[in-house]
C-alpha positions in Angstrom: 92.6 11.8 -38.7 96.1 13.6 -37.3 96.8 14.0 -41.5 93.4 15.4 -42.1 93.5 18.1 -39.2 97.5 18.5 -40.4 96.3 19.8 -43.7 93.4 21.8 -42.3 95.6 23.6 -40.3 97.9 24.6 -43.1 95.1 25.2 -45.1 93.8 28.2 -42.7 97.4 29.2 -42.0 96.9 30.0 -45.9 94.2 31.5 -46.1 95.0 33.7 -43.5 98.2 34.9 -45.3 95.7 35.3 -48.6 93.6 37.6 -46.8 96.4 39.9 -45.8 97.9 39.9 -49.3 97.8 43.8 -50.2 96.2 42.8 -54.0 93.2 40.6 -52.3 92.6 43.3 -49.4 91.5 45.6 -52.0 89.4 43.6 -53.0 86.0 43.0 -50.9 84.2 40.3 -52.6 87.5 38.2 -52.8 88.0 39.1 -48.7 84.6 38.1 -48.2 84.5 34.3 -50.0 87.9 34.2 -47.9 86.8 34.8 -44.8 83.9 32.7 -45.1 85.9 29.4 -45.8 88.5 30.3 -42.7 85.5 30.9 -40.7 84.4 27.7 -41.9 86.9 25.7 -40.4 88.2 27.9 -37.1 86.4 25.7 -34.9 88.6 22.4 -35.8 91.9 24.5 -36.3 91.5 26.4 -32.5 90.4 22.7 -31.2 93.5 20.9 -32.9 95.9 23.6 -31.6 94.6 23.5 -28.0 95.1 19.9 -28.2 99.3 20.3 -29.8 99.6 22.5 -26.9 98.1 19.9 -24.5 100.1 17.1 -25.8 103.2 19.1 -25.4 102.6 20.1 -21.9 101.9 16.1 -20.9 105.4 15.4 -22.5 106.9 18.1 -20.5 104.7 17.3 -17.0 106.0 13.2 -17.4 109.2 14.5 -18.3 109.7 16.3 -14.7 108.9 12.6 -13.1 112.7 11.7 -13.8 113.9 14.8 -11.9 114.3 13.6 -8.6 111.3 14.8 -7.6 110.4 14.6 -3.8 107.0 12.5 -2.8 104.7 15.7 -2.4 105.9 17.1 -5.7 105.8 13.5 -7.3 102.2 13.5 -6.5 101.0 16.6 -7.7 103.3 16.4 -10.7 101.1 13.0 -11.3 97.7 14.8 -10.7 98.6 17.6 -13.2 99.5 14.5 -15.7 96.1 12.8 -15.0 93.9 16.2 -15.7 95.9 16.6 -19.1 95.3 12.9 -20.4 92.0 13.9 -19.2 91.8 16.8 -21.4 93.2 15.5 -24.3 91.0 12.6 -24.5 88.1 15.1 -24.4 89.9 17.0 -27.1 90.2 14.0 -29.2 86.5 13.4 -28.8 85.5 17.0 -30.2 87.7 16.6 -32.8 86.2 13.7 -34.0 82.8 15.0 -33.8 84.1 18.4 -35.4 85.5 16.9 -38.3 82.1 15.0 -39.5 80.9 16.2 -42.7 78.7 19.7 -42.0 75.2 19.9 -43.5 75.2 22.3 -46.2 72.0 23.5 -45.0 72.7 24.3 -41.7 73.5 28.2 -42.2 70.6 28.6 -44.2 67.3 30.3 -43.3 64.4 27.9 -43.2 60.9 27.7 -44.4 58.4 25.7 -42.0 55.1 24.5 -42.8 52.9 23.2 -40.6 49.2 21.5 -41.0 46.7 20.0 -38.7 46.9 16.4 -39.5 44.3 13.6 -38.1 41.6 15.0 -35.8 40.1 17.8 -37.1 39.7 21.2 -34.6 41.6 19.2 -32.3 44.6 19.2 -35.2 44.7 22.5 -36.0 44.5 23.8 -32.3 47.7 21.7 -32.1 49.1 22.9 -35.3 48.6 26.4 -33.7 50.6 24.9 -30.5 53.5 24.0 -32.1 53.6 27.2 -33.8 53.5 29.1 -31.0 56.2 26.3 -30.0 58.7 27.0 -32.4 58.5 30.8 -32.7 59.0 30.9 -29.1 62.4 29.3 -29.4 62.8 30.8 -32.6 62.4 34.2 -30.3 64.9 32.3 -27.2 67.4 32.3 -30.2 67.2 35.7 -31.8 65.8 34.3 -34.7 63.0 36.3 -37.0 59.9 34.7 -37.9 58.0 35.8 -40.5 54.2 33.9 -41.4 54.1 33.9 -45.2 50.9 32.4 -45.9 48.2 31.1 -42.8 44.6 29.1 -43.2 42.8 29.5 -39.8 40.1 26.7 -38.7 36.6 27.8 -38.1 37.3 26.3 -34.5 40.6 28.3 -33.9 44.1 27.0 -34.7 45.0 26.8 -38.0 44.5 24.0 -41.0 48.1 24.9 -42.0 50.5 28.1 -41.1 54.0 28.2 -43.2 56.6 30.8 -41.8 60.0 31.8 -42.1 62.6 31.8 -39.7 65.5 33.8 -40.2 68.6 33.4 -38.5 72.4 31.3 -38.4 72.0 27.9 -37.5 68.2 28.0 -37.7 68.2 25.3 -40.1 71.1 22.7 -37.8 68.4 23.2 -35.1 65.2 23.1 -36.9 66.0 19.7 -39.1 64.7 17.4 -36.6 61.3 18.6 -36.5 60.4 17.3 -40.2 57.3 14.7 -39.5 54.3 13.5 -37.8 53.6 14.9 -34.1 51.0 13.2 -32.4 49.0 14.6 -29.5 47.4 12.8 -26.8 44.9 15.6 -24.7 41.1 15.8 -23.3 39.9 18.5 -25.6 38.6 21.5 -24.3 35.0 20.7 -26.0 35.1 17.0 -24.3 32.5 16.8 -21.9 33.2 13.6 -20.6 37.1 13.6 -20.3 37.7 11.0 -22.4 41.1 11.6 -24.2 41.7 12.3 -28.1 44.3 11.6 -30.4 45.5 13.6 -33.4 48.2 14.8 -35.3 50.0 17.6 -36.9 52.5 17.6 -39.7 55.9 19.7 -40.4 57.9 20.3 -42.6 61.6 21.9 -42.7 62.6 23.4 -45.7 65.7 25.4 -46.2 65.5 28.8 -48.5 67.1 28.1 -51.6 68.5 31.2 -53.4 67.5 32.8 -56.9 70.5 31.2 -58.8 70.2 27.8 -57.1 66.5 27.1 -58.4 65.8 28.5 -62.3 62.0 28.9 -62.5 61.4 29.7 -66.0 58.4 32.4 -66.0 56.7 31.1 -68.9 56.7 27.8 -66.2 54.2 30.1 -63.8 50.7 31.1 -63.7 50.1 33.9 -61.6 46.8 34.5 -59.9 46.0 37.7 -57.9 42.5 38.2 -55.5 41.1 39.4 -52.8 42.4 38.2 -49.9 40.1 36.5 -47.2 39.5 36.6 -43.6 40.2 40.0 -41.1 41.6 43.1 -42.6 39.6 45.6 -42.7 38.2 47.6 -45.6 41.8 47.0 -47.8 40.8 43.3 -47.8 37.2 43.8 -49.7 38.7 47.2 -52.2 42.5 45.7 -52.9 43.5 42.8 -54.5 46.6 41.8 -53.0 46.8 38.1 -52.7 48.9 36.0 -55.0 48.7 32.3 -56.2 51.2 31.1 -58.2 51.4 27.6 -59.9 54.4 26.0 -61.4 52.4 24.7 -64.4 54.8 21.3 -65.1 55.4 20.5 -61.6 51.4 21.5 -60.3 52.6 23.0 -56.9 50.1 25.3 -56.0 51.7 28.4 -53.2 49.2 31.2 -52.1 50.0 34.2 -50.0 47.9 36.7 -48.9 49.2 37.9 -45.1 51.0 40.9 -46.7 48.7 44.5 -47.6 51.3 44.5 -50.8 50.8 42.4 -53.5 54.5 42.7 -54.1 55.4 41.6 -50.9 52.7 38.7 -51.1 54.6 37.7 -54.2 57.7 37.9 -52.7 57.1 35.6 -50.3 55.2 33.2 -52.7 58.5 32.6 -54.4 60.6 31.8 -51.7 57.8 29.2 -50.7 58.3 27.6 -54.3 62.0 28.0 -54.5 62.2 26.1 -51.4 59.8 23.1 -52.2 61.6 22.8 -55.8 65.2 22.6 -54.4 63.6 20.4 -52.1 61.9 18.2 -54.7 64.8 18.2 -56.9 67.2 16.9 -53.9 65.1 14.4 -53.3 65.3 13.3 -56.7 69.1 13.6 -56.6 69.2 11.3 -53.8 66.9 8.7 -55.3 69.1 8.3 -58.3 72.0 7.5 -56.2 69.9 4.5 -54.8 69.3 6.1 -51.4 66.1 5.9 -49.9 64.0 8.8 -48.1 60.6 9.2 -47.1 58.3 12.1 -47.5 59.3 14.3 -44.7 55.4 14.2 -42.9 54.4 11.3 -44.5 50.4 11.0 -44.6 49.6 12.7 -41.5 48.4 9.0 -40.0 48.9 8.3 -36.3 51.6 5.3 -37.1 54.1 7.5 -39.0 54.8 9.8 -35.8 58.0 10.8 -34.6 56.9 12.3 -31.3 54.3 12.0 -29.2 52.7 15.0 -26.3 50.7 13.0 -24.2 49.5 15.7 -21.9 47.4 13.3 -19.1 51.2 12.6 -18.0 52.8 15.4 -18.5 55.1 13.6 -21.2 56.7 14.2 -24.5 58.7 11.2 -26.1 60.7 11.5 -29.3 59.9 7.5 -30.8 63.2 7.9 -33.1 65.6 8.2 -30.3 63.6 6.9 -27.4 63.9 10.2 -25.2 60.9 10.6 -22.8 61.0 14.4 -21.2 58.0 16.2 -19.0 57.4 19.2 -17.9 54.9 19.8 -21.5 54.3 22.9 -21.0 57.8 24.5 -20.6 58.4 22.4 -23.7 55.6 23.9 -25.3 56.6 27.0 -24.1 59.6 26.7 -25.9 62.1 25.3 -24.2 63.5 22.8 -26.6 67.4 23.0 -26.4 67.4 19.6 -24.1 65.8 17.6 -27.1 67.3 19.0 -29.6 70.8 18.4 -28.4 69.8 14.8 -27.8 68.5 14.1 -30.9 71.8 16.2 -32.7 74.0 14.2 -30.5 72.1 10.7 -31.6 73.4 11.8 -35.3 76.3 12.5 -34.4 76.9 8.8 -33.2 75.9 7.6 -36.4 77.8 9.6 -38.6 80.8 8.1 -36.1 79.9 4.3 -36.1 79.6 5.2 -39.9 83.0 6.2 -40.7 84.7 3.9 -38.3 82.4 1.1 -40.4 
């Protein structure tokens, strides 16, 4: 590990002498791909320097033991000694953790989709819950959302609601969220209290660039109507929805929340960039032999990966076996406690991984 962080820290001495080289300042695209990799790696190399200067200062500290110290100095010569082994074996655990392999997606902007699973209105009014869920911490972050596309239920919520969020680190927060979420609640429409049980799916998708995905246009059919639901006159006179289908693949993306049918079309594409890279990663990863299930699954009550039972005020996350309360701060968006649990869970198993 000491070798590895070694060479990263003569790497980013490096880079920061390229940067300052008069022929590369000059140039801005060249300063830019620089400063991008340095940034990329500050963290460990300010983390691994803090901890040189730490072991130094112990060495020095145990050194003054030998000096003929008197008892009173003796002693607090030792208690400086014991908060600097403390620190460095705190160091030493960030290091580790810093030094795991990063998620390439993690800086990326995302694209969420989420759909009322088992249990009809019941469903969607959840689906609509976490929604609100998400862009409420989106909003804590100082993340955008933006809906692209929406399908509301005849009985409020929505059947499914698919949305950007724009943002760094949107993604290395976001990640965990990909599955079933099950709901336990007396429904507002229950007369006799007796408590339902349904689901809503979601999915995390980061946005994958023009030149990462090459959609060949003669691959697309593109569809443009009249957009339903509220909108005023410009709904029944304009046509300004879009439905594009990528003909050998059959994935069907329609958008219709935007008055421009540019802007609807923008979006569209972003949808089915995303869901191609994703498709074509998970093909990637099958042909190495490793296997992954469908990120929501079915939408069936077994597959969840959380449940929100609301009669006790509790929300457990099955893969980790955290149990919170307080549902509707949670709801409210007020997720940093889980998601640091479930990031720190990973964590641990990329490090029994690598010591395996």
């Amino acid at each position: 590990m000491w070798d590895k962080l070694e060479q990263i820290d003569k790497h980013y001495q490096e880079l920061e002498e390229q940067i300052a080289t008069p022929e590369i300042a000059v140039v801005p695209k060249q300063v830019e791909k620089l400063a991008r990799e340095r940034a990329s790696i500050e963290v460990v190399v300010t983390k691994y320097r803090r901890y040189k200067t730490s072991v130094k200062s112990l060495e020095e500290t145990r050194a003054m033991l030998s000096e003929g110290l008197d008892e009173e100095m003796k002693t607090l010569v030792k208690q400086e000694i014991d908060g600097l082994e403390a620190q460095l074996s705190r160091l030493q655990e960030e290091l580790k953790i810093a030094l795991l392999p990063r998620d390439e997606n993690d800086k990326r902007d995302i694209i969420m989709e989420v759909r009322g699973g088992t249990g009809g209105e019941e469903a969607a009014l959840f689906a609509a819950d976490l929604f609100r869920m998400y862009s409420r911490y989106a909003q804590v972050k100082g993340w955008a959302v933006d809906i692209m596309s929406m399908s509301e239920a005849t009985g409020g919520g929505f059947k499914e609601i698919i949305f950007e969020v724009r943002g760094r680190g949107a993604f290395s927060r976001f990640k965990y969220e990909s599955g079933v979420h099950r709901v336990q609640r007396v429904p507002l429409t229950e007369a006799s209290g007796r408590i339902h049980t349904s689901t809503a799916t979601v999915a995390v998708l980061p946005e994958a660039d023009e030149v990462e995905v090459d959609i060949d246009p003669d691959n697309l059919r593109i569809d443009i109507f009249h957009s339903g639901g509220a909108g005023g006159q410009n709904v029944n006179k304009v046509a300004t929805a879009v439905r594009i289908t990528h003909l050998s693949s059959g994935m069907v993306v329609i958008c219709q929340d935007e008055r421009s049918q540019l802007k609807n079309k923008i979006k569209a594409m972003a949808v089915l960039r995303a869901r191609l890279r994703d498709m074509e990663m998970r093909k990637q990863e099958e042909a190495i032999g490793k296997e992954r299930q469908s990120q929501v699954g079915t939408g069936e009550r077994s597959e969840k990966i959380r449940t929100y039972n609301f009669p006790q005020d509790r929300l457990t996350d099955h893969r980790i076996g955290l149990t919170l309360h307080n549902l509707p701060r949670i709801l409210a968006g007020d997720l940093d406690l889980l998601v640091d649990a479930l990031a720190t869970s990973e964590q641990v198993k990329q490090l029994q991984g690598q010591l395996a």
